[in-house]
MIDOSE-1310 file (N, C-alpha, C; in nm, 2 decimals, decimal comma, always signed):
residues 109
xxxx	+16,28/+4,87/+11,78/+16,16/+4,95/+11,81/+16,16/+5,07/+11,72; +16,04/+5,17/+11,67/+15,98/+5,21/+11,62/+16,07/+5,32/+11,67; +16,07/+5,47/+11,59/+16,08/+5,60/+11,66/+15,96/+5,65/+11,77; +15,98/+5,71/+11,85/+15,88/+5,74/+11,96/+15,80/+5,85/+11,88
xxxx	+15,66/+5,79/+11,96/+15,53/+5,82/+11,93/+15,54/+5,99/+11,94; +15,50/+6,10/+11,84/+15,51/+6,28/+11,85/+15,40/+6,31/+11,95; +15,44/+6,41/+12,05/+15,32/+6,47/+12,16/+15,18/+6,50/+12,07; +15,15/+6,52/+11,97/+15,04/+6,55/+11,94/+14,98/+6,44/+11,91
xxxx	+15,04/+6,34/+11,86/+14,97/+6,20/+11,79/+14,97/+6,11/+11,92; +15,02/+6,14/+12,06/+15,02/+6,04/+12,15/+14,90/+6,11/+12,24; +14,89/+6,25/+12,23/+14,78/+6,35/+12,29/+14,64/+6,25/+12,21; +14,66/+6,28/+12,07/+14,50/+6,31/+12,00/+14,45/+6,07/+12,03
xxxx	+14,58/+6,04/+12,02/+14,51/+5,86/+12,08/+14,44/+5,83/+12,21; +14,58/+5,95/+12,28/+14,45/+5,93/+12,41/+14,32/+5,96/+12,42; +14,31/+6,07/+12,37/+14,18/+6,17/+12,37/+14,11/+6,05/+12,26; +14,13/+6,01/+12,17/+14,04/+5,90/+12,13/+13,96/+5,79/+12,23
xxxx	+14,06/+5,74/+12,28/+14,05/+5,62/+12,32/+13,99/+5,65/+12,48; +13,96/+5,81/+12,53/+13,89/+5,80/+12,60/+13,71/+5,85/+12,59; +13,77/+5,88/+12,45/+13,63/+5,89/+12,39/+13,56/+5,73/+12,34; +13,63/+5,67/+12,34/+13,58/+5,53/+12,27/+13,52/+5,46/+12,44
xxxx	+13,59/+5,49/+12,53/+13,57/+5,42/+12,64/+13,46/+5,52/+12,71; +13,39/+5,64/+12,66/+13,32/+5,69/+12,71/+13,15/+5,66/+12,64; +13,21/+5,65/+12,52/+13,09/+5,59/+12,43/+13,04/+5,47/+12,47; +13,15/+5,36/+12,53/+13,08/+5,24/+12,56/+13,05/+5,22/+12,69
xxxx	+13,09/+5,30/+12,80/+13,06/+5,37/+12,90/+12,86/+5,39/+12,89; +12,85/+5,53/+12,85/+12,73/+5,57/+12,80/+12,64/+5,47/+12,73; +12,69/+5,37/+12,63/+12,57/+5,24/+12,60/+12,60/+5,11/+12,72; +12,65/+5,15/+12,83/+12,64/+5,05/+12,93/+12,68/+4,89/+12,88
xxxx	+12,81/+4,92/+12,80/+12,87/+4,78/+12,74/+13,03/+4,78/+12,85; +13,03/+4,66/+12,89/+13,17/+4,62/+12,94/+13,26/+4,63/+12,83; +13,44/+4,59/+12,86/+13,49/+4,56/+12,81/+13,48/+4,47/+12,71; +13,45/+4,36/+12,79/+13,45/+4,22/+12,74/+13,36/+4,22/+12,58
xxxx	+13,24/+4,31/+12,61/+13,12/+4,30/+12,57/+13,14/+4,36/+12,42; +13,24/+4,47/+12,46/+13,28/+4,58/+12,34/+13,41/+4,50/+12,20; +13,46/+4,39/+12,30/+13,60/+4,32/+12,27/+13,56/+4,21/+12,18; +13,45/+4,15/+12,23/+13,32/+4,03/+12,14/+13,29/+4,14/+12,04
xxxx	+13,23/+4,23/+12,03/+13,14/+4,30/+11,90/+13,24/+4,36/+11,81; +13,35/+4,34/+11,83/+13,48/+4,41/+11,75/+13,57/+4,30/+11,71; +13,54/+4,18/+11,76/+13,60/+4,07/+11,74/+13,74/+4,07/+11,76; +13,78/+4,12/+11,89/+13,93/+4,13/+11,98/+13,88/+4,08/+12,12
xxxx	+14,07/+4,09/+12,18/+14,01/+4,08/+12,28/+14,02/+4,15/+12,41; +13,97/+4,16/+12,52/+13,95/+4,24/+12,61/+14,09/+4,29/+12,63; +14,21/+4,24/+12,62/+14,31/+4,37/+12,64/+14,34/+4,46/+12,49; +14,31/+4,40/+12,39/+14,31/+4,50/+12,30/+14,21/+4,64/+12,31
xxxx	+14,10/+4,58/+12,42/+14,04/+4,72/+12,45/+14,09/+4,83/+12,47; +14,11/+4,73/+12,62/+14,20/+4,85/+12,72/+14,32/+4,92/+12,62; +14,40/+4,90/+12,57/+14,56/+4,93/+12,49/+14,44/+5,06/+12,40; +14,35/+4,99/+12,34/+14,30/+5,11/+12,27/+14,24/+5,22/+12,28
xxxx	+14,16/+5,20/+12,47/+14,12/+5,31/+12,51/+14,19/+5,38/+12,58; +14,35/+5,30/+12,60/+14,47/+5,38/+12,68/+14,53/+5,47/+12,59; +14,47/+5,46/+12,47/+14,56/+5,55/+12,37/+14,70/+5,47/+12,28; +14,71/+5,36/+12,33/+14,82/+5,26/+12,28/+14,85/+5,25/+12,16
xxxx	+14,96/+5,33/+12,10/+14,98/+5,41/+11,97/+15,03/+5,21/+11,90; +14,98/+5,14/+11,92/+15,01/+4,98/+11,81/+14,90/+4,90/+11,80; +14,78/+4,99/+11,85/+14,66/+4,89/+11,84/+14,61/+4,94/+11,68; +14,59/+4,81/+11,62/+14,57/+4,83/+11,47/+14,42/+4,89/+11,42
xxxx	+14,45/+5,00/+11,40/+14,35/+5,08/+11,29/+14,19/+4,99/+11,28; +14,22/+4,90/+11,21/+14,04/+4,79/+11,19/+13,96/+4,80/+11,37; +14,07/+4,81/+11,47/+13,98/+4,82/+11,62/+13,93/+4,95/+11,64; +13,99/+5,04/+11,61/+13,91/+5,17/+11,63/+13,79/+5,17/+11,53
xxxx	+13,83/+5,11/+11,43/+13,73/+5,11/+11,29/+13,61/+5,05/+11,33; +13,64/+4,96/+11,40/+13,51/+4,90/+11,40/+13,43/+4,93/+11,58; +13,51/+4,97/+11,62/+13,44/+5,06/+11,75/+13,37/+5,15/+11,69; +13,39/+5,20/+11,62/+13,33/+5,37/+11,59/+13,24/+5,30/+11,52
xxxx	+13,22/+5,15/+11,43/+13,13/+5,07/+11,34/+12,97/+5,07/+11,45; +13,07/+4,99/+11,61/+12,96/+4,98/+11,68/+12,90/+5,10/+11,72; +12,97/+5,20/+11,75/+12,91/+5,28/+11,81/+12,84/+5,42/+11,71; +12,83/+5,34/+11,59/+12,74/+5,45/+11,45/+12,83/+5,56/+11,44
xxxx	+12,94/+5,52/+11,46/+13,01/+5,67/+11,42/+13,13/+5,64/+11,29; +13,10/+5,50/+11,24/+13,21/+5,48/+11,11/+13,26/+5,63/+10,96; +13,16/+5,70/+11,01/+13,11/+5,78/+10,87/+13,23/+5,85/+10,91; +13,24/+5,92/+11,06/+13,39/+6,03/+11,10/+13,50/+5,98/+11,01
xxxx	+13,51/+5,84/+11,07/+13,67/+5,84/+10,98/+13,67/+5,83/+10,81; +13,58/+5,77/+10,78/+13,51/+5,79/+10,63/+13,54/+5,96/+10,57; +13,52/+6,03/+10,67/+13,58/+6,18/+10,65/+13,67/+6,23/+10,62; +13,74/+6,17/+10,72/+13,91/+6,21/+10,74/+13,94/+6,24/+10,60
xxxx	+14,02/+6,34/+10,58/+14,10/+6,37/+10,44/+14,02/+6,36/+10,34; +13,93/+6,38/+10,33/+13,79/+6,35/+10,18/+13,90/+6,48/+10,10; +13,92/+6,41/+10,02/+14,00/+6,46/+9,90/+13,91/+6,56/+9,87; +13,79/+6,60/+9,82/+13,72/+6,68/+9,78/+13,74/+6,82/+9,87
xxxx	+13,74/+6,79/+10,02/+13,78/+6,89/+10,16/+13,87/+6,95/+10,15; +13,97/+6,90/+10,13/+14,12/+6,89/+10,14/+14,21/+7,01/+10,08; +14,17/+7,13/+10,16/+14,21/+7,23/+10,07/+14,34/+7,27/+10,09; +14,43/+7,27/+10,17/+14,61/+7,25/+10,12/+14,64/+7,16/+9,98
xxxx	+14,54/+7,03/+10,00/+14,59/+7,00/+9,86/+14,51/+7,01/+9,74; +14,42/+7,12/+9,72/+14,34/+7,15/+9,61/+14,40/+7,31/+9,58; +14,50/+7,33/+9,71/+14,56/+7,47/+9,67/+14,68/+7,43/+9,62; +14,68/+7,30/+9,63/+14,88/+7,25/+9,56/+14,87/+7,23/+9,41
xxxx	+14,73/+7,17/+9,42/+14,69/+7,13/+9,26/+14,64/+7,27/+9,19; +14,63/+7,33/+9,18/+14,57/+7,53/+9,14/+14,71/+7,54/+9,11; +14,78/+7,51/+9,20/+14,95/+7,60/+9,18/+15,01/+7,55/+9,04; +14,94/+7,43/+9,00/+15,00/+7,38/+8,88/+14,93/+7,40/+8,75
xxxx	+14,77/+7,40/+8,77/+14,71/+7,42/+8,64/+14,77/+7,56/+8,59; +14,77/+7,48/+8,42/+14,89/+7,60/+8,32/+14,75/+7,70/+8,31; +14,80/+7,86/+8,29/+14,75/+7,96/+8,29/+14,69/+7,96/+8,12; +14,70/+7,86/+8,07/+14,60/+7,81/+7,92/+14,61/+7,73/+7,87
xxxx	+14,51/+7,67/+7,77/+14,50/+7,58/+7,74/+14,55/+7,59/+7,61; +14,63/+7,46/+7,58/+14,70/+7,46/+7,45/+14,67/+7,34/+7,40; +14,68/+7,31/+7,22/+14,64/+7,15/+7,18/+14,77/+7,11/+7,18; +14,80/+6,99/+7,13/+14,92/+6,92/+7,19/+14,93/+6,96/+7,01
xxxx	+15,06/+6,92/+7,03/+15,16/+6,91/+6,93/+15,16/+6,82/+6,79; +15,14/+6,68/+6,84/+15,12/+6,56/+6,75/+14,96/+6,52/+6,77; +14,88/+6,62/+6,71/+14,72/+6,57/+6,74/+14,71/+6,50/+6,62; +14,63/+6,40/+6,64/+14,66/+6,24/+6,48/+14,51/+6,36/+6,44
xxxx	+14,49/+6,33/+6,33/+14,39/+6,37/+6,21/+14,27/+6,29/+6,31; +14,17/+6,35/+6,32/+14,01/+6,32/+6,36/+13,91/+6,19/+6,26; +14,04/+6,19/+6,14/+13,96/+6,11/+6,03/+13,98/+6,04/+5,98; +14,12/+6,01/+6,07/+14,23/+5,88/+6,00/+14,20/+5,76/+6,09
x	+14,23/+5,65/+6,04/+14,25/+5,52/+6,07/+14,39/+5,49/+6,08
C-alpha cells in the first residue's frame, strides 16, 4: 500500500467530492444516473464523492464534463498563471544577450 493520503490533499477530495455530489444533487440526477453519464459505476460514485483518494482522475474529469465545469481543471497550473514558476524561469534569464561563439558564416553552404 501507497504512503498515506497528506491532511490537505485528503481535506481538498473531500471538499471536491462533496461538491460533485452537490452539483448532481442540484440537477436532480441520482447516482446511478450520474455513474451511466460518466461511464462508471454507481460505487465509483459514491468512493468519488466520499473523497476516495484512488478514484481515477478521467471520473472527476468527466463529472465536471457533465456538469459544464471541464474548463476549471483545464485551468489548473496554466503555465502562462503560474507565477512561482515564471519567477524560477526570470531567475535564469542571463542579464545579456551574447552571439554564440561558433556562428557558421550567413553565406556559406
Amino acid at each position: 500500500m501507497g504512503s498515506p493520503t497528506p491532511l490537505p490533499v485528503d481535506r481538498t477530495l473531500r471538499r471536491l467530492g462533496q461538491n460533485i455530489a452537490l452539483a448532481r444533487l442540484r440537477r436532480n440526477l441520482t447516482q446511478a444516473a450520474l455513474a451511466e453519464r460518466i461511464g462508471a459505476s454507481v460505487n465509483t460514485v459514491r468512493r468519488m464523492e466520499s473523497g476516495y483518494p484512488g478514484t481515477a482522475l478521467q471520473h472527476f474529469a468527466r463529472a465536471l464534463q457533465v456538469f459544464g465545469a471541464l474548463e476549471g481543471l483545464n485551468q489548473l497550473l496554466d503555465t502562462p498563471q503560474d507565477a512561482i514558476g515564471l519567477a524560477l524561469m526570470d531567475e535564469k534569464v542571463p542579464r545579456r544577450a551574447r552571439l554564440p561563439k561558433n556562428r557558421p558564416d550567413s553565406g556559406a553552404f
